[in-house]
C-alpha positions, 0 to 999 in steps of 0.5 A: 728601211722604207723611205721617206715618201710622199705617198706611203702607200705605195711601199708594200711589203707583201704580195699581192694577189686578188686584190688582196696584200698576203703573205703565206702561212709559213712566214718565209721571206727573203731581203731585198739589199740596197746595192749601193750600201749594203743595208737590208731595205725589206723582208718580202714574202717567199712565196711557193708553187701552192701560192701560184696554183691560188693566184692561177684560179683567182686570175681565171675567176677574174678575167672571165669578167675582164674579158667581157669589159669594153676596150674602151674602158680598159683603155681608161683605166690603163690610162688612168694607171699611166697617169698615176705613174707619173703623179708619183714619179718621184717617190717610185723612182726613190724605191727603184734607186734604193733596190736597183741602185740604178741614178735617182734621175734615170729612175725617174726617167724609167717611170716616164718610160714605164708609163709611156708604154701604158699611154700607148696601149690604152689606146691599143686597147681599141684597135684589136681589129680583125678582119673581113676575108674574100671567100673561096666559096661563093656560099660563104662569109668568112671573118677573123677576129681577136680575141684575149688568150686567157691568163698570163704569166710575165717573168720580169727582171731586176734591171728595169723593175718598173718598164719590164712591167708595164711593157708585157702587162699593160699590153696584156691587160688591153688585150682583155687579159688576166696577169700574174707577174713575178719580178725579180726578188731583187727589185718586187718592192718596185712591182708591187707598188706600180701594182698598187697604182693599177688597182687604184686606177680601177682595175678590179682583183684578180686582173693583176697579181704580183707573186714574190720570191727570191730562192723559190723563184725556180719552182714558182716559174716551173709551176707557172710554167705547168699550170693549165689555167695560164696559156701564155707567158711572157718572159725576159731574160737569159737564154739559158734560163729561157730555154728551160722555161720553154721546155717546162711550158711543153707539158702546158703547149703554152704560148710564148714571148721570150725576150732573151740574152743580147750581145749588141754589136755597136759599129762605127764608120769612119765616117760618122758624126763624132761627138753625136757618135759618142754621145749615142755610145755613152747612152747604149753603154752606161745607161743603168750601168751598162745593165741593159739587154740593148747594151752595146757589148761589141764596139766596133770602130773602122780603124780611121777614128779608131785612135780618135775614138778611143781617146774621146771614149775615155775623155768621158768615162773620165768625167762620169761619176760613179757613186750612190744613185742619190748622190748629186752628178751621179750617172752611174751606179752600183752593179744591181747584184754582187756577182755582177761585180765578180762576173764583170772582173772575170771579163776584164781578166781574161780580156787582158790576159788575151791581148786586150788594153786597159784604157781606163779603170778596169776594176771593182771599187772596194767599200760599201755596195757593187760598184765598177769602175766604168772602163775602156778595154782597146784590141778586143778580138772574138777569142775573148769572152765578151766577144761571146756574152754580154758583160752587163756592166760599164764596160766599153770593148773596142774592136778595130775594122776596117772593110763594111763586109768584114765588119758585118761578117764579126757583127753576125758571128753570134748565137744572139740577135737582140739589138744592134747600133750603126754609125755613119753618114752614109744612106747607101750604107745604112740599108745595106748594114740595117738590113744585114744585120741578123738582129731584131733592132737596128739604131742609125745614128742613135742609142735608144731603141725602144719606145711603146710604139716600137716593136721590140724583140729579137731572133736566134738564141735572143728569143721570139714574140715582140712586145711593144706598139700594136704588136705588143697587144697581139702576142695577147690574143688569139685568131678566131675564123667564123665561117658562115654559110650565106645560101643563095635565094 
């Protein structure tokens, strides 16, 4: 069922490669379900392995052109895209409620998000410099410059439908890069039509293609993952799946971005700025349900304000309204997938079955669509589940501690390292803990960390690569030495 938008065209029920909306011969498609009803919203081509081998030479084809085009003019052109993005804000942040389920208001807000990170590559464009190196040899020059690696696969997932897109192919196609994405089947309607943006802004065919798929997303990601014509994929996550996309790559020694699996931890000290403290907590724990990568899983709060806390917390999950994304005062909506439900519930079970208190809600709502109470769980511990992976719903898990160095030993005790918060007023504090932390990120005092000009990424099973500011556009390219021999008179 496509919305009513202002601008019909940018609702696109086909893939698109070269230019070209197709579908394949065989007319296989998958829906895409509006999470919030239930209701089917589109049938989307399923496309196959043959499609990526079609879409790997037309994107080859084409960057032998791009890469010849002026940084300069890529940068117009992407920031033509931006803007774009943003004329239409309001009807494509319509389309991502309607398959994300995620507020209208917040997806509106990920379009500005979206298109920030091309207003800051279009610029970037420009500043691929290299590099003029004293030589050892007195008879010699030696220069390195950047160069574009070549065509590019991107991963993307469901959660951020518009953001995850512009954040690896805006950066790709700066760098003078040729991309095939795949986004979820879950939320391609909304790929496909910031895809339609980026042609409209000038970027020729082949430059951008979108493939869909939905029970062939396996076998399009390993064919992408062999092809020799693709020498670099972008990928985000989990680690599970991360590690098998590396493995795949190995036949192809593809270059690799790989932002996986998180399990943020939020800390607290007792001596923080309350009610900015909990504002922070609110917006790095319910933001797109508590569906983020960045999303504070471990809330860990110095036994001080621990009561204080815990009373406050559920003071707000209180007066949040959880409901249809289009429904006024909405803040949160569904879960984007059903078995996000059912794997938010396993957490919440065994939590409670271990020790843990139910402060507020604590289960699935019945009727239409994926939704969960927001809830607050008290006396978490690290023999629970949640202690070890990421909950990915609108669940608050608070640990008590009470000592700096205890609290940063259970920060650290996980495979992952993606992102990580810390609350407290104290300047000493805040470099020993920023700097302790084995995380990519660190938030003082704030809920957001991530920006265009912000290097995002993580370490240990969270992945490697950074995408974002300038060296988002670097994992782009590659180094060149040119060594000239400059013999004396």
């Amino acid at each position: 069922m496509q919305p009513v938008l202002k601008n019909p065209k940018l609702w696109h029920e086909k893939a698109y490669i070269n230019g070209e909306w197709t579908a394949p011969p065989s007319g296989e498609t998958f829906n895409v379900i509006n999470p919030s009803t239930g209701d089917l919203i589109a049938k989307l081509p399923e496309l196959s392995k043959e499609d990526v081998r079609i879409a790997s030479r037309q994107a080859l084809a084409a960057f032998e052109d791009w890469k010849q085009i002026s940084p300069k003019l890529r940068g117009t052109v992407i920031q033509k895209w931006a803007q774009l993005m943003l004329e239409n804000a309001e009807d494509l942040g319509r389309i991502m409620t309607m398959e994300n389920g995620k507020p209208f208001a917040e997806a509106k807000g990920e379009i500005a998000f979206a298109a920030s990170y091309l207003e800051f590559y279009c610029g970037e464009a420009e500043r691929t410099y290299g590099d003029i190196i004293p030589s050892a040899n007195p008879a010699n020059r030696v220069f390195a410059i950047q160069q574009p690696i070549g065509v590019v696969a991107c991963l993307t997932p469901w959660n951020f439908p518009a953001a995850m897109v512009t954040r690896k192919t805006g950066a790709a196609i700066a760098a003078g890069c040729t991309v095939i994405v795949k986004p979820a089947g879950e939320t391609s309607l909304t790929a496909l039509a910031v895809a339609y943006l980026g042609e409209q802004a000038g970027l020729p065919p082949g430059v951008l293609n979108v493939m869909t798929g939905m029970q062939n997303t396996a076998e399009i990601g390993k064919a992408l993952c062999e092809d020799q014509n693709i020498k670099k994929l972008s990928f985000t996550g989990s680690t599970a799946v991360g590690k098998l996309l590396m493995q795949q790559c190995s036949s192809s020694l593809k270059k690799l971005s790989l932002e996986l699996g998180g399990n943020s931890p939020f800390i607290v000290f007792d001596d923080c700025d309350l009610p900015a403290t909990i504002n922070a907590l609110m917006g790095a724990k319910i933001r797109n349900s508590g569906q983020t990568c960045v999303c504070a899983n471990r809330i860990y709060v110095q036994r001080g304000i621990y009561s204080e806390l815990s009373r406050l917390l559920v003071e707000k999950f209180s007066q949040v309204k959880c409901g249809d994304g289009f429904e006024d005062g909405v803040t949160v909506g569904p879960l984007t997938v059903q078995r996000g439900v059912e794997k938010v519930q396993t957490h919440i079970n065994d939590a409670v079955d271990k020790g843990a208190k139910i402060l507020y809600g604590g289960k699935a709502i019945n009727g239409k669509g994926y939704f969960f109470q927001p809830s607050v769980l008290a006396d978490m511990n690290d023999r629970m589940l949640s202690h070890n992976e990421e909950i990915f719903g609108p669940v608050a898990a608070l640990y008590p501690f009470d000592t700096e160095e205890e609290v940063l030993k259970m920060a650290n005790n996980s495979e992952v390292g993606l992102g990580s918060y810390v609350c407290t007023n104290n300047m000493a504090r805040v470099w020993r803990m920023a700097e302790g932390l084995e995380v990519g990120m660190v938030g003082v005092n704030t809920g957001v960390i991530a920006g265009g000009e912000i290097p995002f990424g993580g370490i240990k099973h969270s992945g490697f690569g950074v995408e974002g500011g300038k060296w988002g556009v670097k994992e782009f390219m590659i180094t060149k030495s040119i060594i000239m021999a400059v013999p004396a008179i």
